[in-house]
Backbone as a ProteinNet text record, in pm:
[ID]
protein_1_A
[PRIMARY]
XXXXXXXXXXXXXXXXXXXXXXXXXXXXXXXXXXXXXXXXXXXXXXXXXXXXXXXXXXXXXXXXXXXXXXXXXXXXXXXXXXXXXXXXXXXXXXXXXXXXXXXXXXXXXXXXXXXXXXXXXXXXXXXXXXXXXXXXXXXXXXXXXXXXXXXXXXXXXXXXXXX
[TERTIARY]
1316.4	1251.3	1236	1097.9	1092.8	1071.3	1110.4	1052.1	973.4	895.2	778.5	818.1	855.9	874.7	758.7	724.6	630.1	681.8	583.5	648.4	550.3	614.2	491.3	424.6	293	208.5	212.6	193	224.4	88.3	90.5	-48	-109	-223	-303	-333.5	-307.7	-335.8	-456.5	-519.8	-701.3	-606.6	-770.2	-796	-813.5	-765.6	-785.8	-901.8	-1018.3	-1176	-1173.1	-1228.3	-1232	-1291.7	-1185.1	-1212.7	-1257.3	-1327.7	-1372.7	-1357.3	-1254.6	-1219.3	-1413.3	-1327.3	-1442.3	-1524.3	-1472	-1551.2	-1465.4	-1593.5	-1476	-1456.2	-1323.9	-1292.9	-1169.8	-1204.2	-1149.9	-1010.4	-899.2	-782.8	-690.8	-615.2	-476.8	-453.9	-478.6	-408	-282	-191.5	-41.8	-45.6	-153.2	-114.8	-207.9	-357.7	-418.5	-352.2	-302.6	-233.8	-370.5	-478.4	-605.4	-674.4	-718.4	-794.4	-930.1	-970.9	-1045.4	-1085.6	-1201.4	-1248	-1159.3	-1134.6	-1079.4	-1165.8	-1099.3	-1190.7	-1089.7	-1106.4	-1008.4	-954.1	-842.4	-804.6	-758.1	-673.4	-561.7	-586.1	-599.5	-590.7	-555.5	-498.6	-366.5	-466	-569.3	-654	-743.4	-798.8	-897.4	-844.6	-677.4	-634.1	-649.1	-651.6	-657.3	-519.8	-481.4	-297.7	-284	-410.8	-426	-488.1	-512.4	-658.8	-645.9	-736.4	-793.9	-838.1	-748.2	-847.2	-949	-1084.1	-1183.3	-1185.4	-1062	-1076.4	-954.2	-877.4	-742.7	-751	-792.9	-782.1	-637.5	-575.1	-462.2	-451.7	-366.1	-346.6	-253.8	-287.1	-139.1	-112.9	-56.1	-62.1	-158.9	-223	-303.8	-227.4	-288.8	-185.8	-323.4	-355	-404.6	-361.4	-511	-525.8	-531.4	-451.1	-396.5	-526.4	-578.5	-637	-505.6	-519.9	-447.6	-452.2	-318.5	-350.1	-408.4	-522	-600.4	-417.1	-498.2	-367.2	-382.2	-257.5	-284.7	-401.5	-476.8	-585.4	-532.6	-617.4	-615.7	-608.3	-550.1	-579.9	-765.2	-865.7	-983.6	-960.3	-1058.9	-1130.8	-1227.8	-1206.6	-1360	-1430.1	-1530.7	-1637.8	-1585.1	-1646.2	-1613.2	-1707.5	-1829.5	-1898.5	-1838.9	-1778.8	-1711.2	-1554.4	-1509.4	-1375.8	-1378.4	-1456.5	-1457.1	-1553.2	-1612.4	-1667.9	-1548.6	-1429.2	-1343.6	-1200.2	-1217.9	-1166.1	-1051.4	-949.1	-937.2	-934.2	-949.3	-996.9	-1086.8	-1094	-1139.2	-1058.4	-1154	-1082.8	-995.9	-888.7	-815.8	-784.5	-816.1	-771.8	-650.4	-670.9	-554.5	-477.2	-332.4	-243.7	-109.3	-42.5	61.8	241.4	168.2	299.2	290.2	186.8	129.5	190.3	191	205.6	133.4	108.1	14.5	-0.2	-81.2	-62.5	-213.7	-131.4	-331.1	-409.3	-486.9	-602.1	-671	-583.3	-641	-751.1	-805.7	-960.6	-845.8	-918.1	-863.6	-953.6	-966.2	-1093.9	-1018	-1052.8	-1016.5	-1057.5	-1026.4	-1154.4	-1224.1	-1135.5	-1230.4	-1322.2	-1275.2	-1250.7	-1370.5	-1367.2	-1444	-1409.3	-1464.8	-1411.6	-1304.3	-1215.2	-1195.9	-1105.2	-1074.5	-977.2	-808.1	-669.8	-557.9	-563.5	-583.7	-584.4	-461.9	-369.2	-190.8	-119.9	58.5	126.6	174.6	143.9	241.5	389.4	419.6	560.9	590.4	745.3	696.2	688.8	638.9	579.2	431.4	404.9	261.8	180	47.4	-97.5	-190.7	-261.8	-376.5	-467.3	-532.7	-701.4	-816.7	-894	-999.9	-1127.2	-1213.5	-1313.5	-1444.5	-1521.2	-1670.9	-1662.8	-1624.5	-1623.7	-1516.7	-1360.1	-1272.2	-1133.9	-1055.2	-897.3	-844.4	-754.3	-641.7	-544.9	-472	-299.7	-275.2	-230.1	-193.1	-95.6	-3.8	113.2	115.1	280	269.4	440.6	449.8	615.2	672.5	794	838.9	890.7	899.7	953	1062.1	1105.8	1229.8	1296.3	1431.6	1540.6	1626.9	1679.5	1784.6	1948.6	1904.9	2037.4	2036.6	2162	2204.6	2327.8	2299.9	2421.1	2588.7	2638.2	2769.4	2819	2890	2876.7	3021	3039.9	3117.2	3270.8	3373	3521.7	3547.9	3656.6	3709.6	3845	3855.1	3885	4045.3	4093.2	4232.8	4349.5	4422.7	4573.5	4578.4	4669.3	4784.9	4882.4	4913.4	5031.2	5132.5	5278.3	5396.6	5457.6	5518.4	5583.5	5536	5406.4	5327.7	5341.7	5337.3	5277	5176.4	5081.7	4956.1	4951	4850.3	4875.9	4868.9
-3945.9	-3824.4	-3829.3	-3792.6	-3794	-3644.8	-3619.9	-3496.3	-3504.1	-3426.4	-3470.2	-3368.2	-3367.7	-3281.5	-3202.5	-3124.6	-3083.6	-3068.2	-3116.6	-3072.2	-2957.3	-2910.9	-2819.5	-2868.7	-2888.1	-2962.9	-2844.5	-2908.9	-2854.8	-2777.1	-2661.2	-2596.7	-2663.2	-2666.4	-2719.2	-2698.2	-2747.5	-2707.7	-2709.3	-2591.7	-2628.2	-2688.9	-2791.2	-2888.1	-2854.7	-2918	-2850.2	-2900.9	-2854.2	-2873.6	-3044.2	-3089.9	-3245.2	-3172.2	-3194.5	-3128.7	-3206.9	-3154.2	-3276.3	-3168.8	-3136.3	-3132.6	-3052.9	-2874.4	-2790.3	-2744.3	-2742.6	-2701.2	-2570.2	-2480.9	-2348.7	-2356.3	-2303.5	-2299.9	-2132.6	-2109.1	-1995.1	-1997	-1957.7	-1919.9	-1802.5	-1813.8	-1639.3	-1640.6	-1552.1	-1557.9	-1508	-1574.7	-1513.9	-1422	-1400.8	-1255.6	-1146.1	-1190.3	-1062.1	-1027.5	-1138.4	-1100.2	-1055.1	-1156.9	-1159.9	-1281.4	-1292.3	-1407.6	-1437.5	-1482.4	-1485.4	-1663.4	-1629.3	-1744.6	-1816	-1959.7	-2015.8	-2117.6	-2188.9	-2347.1	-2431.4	-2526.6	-2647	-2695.7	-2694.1	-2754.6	-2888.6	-2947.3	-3046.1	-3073.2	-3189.5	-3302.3	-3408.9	-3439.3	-3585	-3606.1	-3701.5	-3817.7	-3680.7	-3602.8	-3547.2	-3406.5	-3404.2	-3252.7	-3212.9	-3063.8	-2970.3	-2920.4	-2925.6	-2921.9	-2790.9	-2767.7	-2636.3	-2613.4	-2453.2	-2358.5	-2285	-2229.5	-2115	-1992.5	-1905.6	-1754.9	-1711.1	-1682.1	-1649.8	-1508.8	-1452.3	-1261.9	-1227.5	-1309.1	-1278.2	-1377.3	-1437.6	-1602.5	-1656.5	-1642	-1742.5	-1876.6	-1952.8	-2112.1	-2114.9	-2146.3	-2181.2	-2301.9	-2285.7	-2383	-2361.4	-2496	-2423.8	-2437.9	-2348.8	-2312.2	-2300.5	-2380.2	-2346	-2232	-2194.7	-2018.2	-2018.9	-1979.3	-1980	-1853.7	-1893.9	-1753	-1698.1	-1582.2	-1439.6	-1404.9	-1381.3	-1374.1	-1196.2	-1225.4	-1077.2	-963.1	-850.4	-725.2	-653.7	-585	-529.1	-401.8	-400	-249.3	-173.5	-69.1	83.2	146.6	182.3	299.6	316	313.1	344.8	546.6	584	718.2	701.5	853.2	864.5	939.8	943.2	977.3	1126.2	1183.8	1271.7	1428.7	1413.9	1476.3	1492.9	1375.9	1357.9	1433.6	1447.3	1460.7	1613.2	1681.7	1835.2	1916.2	1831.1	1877.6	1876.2	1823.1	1780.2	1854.9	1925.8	2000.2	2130.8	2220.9	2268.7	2429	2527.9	2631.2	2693.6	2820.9	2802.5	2758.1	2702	2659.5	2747.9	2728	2784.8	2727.2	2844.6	2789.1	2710.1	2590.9	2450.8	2589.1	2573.8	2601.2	2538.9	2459.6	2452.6	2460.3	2581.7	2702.2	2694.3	2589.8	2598.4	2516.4	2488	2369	2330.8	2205	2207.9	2140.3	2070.6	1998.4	1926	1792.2	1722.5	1796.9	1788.4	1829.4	2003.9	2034.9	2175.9	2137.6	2252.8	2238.5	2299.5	2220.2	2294.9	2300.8	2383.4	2427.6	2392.2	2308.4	2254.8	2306.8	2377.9	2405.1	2333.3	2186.9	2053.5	1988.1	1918.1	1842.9	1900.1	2035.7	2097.2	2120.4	2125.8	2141.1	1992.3	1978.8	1870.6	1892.1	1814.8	1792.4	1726.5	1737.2	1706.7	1589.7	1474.1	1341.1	1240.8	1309	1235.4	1333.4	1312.1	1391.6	1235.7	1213.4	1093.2	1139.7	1191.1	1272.2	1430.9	1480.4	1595.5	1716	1667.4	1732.7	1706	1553.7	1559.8	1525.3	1556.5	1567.6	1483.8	1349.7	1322.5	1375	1447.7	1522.2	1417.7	1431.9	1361.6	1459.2	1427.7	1524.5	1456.1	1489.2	1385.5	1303.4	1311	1176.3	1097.9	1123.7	1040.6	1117.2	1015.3	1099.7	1117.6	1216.8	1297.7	1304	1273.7	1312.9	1493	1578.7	1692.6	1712	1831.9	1802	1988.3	1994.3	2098.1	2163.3	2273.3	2298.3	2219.9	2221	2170.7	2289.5	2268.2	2338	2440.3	2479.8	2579.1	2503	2468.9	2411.5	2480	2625.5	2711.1	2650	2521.3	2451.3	2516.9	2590.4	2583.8	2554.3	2490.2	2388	2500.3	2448.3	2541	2574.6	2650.3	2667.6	2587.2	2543	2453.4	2543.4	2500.9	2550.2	2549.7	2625.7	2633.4	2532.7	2507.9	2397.4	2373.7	2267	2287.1	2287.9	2363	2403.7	2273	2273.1	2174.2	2166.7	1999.4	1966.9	2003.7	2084.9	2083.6	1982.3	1926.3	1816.6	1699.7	1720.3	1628.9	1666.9	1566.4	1609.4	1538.5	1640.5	1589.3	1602.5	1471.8	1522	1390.8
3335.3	3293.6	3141.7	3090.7	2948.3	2882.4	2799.1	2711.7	2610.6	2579.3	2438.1	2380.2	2246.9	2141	2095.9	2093.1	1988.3	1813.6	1737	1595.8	1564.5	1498.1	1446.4	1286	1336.5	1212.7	1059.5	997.9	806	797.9	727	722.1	587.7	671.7	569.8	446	335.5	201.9	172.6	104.1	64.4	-64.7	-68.1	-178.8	-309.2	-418.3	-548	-579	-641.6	-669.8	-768.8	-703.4	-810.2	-923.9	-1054.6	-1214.8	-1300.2	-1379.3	-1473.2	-1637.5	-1727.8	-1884	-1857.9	-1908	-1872.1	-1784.4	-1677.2	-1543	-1500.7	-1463.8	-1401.4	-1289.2	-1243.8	-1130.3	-1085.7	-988.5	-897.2	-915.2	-985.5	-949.7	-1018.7	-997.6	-960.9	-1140.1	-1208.4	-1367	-1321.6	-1412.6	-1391.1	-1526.2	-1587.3	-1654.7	-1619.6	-1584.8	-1517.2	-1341.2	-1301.9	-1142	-1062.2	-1100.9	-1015.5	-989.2	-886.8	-879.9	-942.6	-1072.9	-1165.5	-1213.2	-1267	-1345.4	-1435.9	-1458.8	-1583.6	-1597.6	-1681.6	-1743.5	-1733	-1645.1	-1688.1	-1832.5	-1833.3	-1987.6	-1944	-1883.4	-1826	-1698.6	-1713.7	-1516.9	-1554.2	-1436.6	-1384.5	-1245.6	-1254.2	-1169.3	-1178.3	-1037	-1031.8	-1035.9	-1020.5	-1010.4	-1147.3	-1132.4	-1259	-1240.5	-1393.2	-1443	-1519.2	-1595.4	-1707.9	-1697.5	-1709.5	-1678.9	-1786.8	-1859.3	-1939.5	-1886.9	-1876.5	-1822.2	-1880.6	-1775.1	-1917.9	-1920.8	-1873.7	-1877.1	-2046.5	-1979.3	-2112.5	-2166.2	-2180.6	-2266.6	-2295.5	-2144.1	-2158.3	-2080.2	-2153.8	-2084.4	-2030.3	-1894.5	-1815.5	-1663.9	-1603.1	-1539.8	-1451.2	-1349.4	-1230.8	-1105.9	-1017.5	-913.4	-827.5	-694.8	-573.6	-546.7	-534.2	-454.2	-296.2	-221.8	-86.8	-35.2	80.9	200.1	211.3	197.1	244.8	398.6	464.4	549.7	600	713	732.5	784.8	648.5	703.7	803.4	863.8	998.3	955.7	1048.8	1042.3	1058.6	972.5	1024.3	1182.9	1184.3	1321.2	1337.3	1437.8	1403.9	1390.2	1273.9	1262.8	1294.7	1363.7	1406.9	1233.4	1263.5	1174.6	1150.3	1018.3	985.9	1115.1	1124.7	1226.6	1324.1	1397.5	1543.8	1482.9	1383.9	1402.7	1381.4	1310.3	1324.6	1440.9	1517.7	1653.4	1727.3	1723.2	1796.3	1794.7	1611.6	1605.1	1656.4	1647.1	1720.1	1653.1	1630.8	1567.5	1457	1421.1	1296.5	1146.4	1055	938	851.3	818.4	737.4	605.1	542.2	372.7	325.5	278.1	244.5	115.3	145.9	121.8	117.8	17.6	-6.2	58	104.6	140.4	328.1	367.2	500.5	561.1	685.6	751.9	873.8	864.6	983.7	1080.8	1163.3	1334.3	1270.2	1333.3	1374.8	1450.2	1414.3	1437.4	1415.5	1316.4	1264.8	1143.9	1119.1	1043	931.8	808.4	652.5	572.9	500.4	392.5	229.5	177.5	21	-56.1	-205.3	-303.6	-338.3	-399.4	-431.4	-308.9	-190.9	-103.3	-22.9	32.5	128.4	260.4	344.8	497.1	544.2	584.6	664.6	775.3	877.4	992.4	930.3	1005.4	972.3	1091.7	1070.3	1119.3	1130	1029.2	1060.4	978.4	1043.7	972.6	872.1	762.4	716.1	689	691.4	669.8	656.5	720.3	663.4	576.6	517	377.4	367.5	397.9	362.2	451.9	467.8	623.4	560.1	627.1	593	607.3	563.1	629.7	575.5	692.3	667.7	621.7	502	441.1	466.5	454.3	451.9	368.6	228.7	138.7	161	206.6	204.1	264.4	270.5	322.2	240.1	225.5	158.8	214.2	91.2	129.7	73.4	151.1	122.2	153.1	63.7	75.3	150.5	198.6	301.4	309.8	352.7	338.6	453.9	464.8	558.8	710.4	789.5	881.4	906.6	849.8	846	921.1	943.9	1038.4	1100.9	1002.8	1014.2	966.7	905.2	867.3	701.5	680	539.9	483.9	400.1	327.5	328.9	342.5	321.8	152.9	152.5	5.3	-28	-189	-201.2	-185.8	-185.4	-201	-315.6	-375.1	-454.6	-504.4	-661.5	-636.3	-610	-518.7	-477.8	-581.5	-539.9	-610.5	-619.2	-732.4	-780.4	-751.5	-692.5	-629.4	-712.6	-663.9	-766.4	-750	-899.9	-892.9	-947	-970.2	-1069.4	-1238.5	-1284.2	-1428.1	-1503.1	-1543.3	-1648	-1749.5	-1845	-1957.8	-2007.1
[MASK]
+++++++++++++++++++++++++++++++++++++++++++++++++++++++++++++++++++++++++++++++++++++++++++++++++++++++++++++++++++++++++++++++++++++++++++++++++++++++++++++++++++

């Protein structure tokens, strides 16, 4: 009886651009912390060793820029039309002091009409508006829990001395 191993193969590295002293090329500035234009300064055979940022004009090493891997998605929204047809009462004035449930209608001064589409925590409601989502913030729930009040502070052991 035989067994076959599998290995698991090395991910593939993209290739660093064959450089030639002044050619631009695509990579990460380690002082803008973006993926931006530089100029080759430095190569060892065809790799590029030193880059020039052409945003901050710094020199530094080059570093292959890796694909990112795709982030998990959004939840889908529906459209702003579909989400206040869908609605569930009339709108009430966004308030502070309020609290609220998905899917109630809220009226913004800035913002305008929109729907409550998540609780992200609670304190704060995403509503969705025609131009964009909002984070709004909201009271919290009453619990009926209140803190106990502190004690007073304990006697002193006799028989000690301080000082």
């Amino acid at each position: 009886m035989s067994f076959q191993i599998a290995r698991k193969r090395p991910a593939e590295k993209p290739e660093p651009p064959k450089a030639v002293l002044g050619t631009e090329v695509e990579t990460r500035c380690r002082k803008c912390r973006a993926v931006t234009t530089h100029v080759v300064t430095g190569k060892v055979g065809t790799k590029p060793t030193r880059v020039r940022c052409n945003t901050c004009e710094v020199e530094h090493e080059y570093t292959v820029t890796r694909a990112r891997r795709p982030t998990a998605t959004a939840p889908h929204q529906l459209p702003w039309a579909d989400a206040i047809a869908q609605a569930r009462g009339t709108a009430t004035a966004y308030s502070a002091a309020a609290s609220y449930v998905v899917g109630s209608r809220v009226t913004h001064p800035s913002f305008g009409e929109g729907v409550v589409v998540r609780l992200a925590s609670p304190t704060v409601c995403e509503v969705l508006f025609e131009e964009r989502t909002v984070k709004l913030l909201m009271t919290t729930a009453r619990s009926g829990f209140e803190a106990p009040t502190p004690r007073s502070p304990v006697a002193l052991r006799r028989g000690r001395r301080f000082g």
